[in-house]
Residue, then its C-alpha position, 0 to 999 in steps of 0.5 A: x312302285x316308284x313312277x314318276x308322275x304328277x297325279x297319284x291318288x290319295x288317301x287321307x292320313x291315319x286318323x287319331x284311333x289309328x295313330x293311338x291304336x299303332x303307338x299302343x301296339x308299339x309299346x307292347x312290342x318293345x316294353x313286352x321284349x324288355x320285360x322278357x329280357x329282364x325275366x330271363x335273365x334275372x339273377x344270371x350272369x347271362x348278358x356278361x357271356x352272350x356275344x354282342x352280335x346277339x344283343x346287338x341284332x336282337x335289339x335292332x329287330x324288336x325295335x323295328x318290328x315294333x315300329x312296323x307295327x304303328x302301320x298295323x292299325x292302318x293294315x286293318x282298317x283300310x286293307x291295300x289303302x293303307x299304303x296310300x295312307x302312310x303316303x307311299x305315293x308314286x314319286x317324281x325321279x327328280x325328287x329323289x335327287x334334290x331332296x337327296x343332295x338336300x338331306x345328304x348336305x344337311x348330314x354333313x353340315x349336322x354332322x361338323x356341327x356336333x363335332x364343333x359341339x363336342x369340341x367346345x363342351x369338352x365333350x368325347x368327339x366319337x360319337x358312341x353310335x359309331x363304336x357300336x357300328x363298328x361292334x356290330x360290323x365286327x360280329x355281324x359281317x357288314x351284309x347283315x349290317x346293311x339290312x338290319x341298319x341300312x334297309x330294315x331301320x330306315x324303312x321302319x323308322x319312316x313308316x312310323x316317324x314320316x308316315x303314321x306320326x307325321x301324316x297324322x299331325x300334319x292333317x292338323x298342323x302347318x309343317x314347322x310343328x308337324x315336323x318338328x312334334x315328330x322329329x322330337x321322339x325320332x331324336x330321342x331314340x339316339x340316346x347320346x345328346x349329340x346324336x339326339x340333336x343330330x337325328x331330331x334336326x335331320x328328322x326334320x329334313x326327311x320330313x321336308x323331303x316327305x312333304x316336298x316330294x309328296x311322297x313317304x318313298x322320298x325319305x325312306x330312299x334317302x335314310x336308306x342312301x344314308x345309312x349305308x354310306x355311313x355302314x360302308x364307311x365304318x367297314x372301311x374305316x373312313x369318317x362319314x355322316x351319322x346315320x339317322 
């Protein structure tokens, strides 16, 4: 629940076994679906004829849950606490609004920044993610794109980015390195350079508004604010900001 108020209890961060414990399980999840991929489709010509929307929402949930499953260790471990763990505290109304606009600016400031990058390198200017949105929007219809990319995704990536990664190392880091070790792999998961820069420095900005609003609910209303602006404004064919 978000409530607005000053004095939600804690509870201390995930602690080092918890934390290892969820990136294993993390692992298995993912390299476990890519290996049964690989298994089932050696030697055919099976992923030539299998619509994208299958491919495309498949990957997006196997991601996910195994992102969702870095909170796994801390379900066991400290049952209803976990939540309070993982930073999901009450939140201030106020917070959500100039974090939001904090983020949201910093999007758009990101964003012109990776086009000026592409222009100057010589680099395509479509940033690959928005062709495989628009794919996705194609075969999959935009409400089920809005919960795989708008609500699923961000939900998962700030449980396991903001709250198991960022909880951990902030209990031993001042905030620029807690920030900036996990924004680091967040970026990497974008694949393509620009967009890799793009997530890393916003990843860092959600991790500003997870700190600033003492809250994981900050973020996770934020990325999900942002990635159904850019789902919508891809279904509508206007340029909007990267999602995250």
């Amino acid at each position: 629940m978000i409530l607005p108020t000053d004095s939600a209890a804690t509870e201390p961060p995930p602690t080092g076994r918890e934390v290892l414990a969820g990136i294993v399980l993390v692992a298995v999840i993912l390299f476990g679906a890519f290996g049964a991929v690989l298994w089932l489709t050696r030697g055919t010509d099976m992923p030539d004829e299998r619509p994208f929307s299958f491919d495309f929402a498949t990957a997006i949930l196997v991601q996910n849950v195994g992102f969702l499953a870095a909170a796994f260790p801390l379900l066991l471990t400290r049952r209803a606490r976990a939540f309070a763990a993982l930073g999901f505290q009450p939140a201030r109304l106020r917070d959500f609004f100039v974090w939001g606009a904090v983020v949201f600016v910093s999007a758009l400031v990101l964003r012109q920044a990776v086009g000026l990058f592409q222009q100057v390198t010589g680099r395509p200017v479509q940033v690959p993610a928005y062709d495989v949105m628009s794919w996705g929007l194609a075969d999959l219809g935009l409400p089920a794109m809005l919960f795989l990319a708008a609500l699923l995704a961000p939900l998962a990536e700030e449980i396991a980015f903001r709250g198991v990664i960022f909880g951990w190392l902030r209990r031993r880091l001042s905030f620029l390195p807690a920030a900036i070790l996990q924004a680091l792999p967040f970026g990497l998961l974008h694949i393509q350079l620009e967009h890799v820069l793009y997530a890393t420095l916003l990843g860092v900005m959600l991790a500003l508004a997870r700190e600033r609003g003492r809250s994981l609910w900050v973020p996770v209303v934020i990325h999900v604010v942002i990635n159904t602006v850019a789902v919508t404004a891809i279904f509508l064919g206007i340029e909007a900001p990267a999602s995250p």
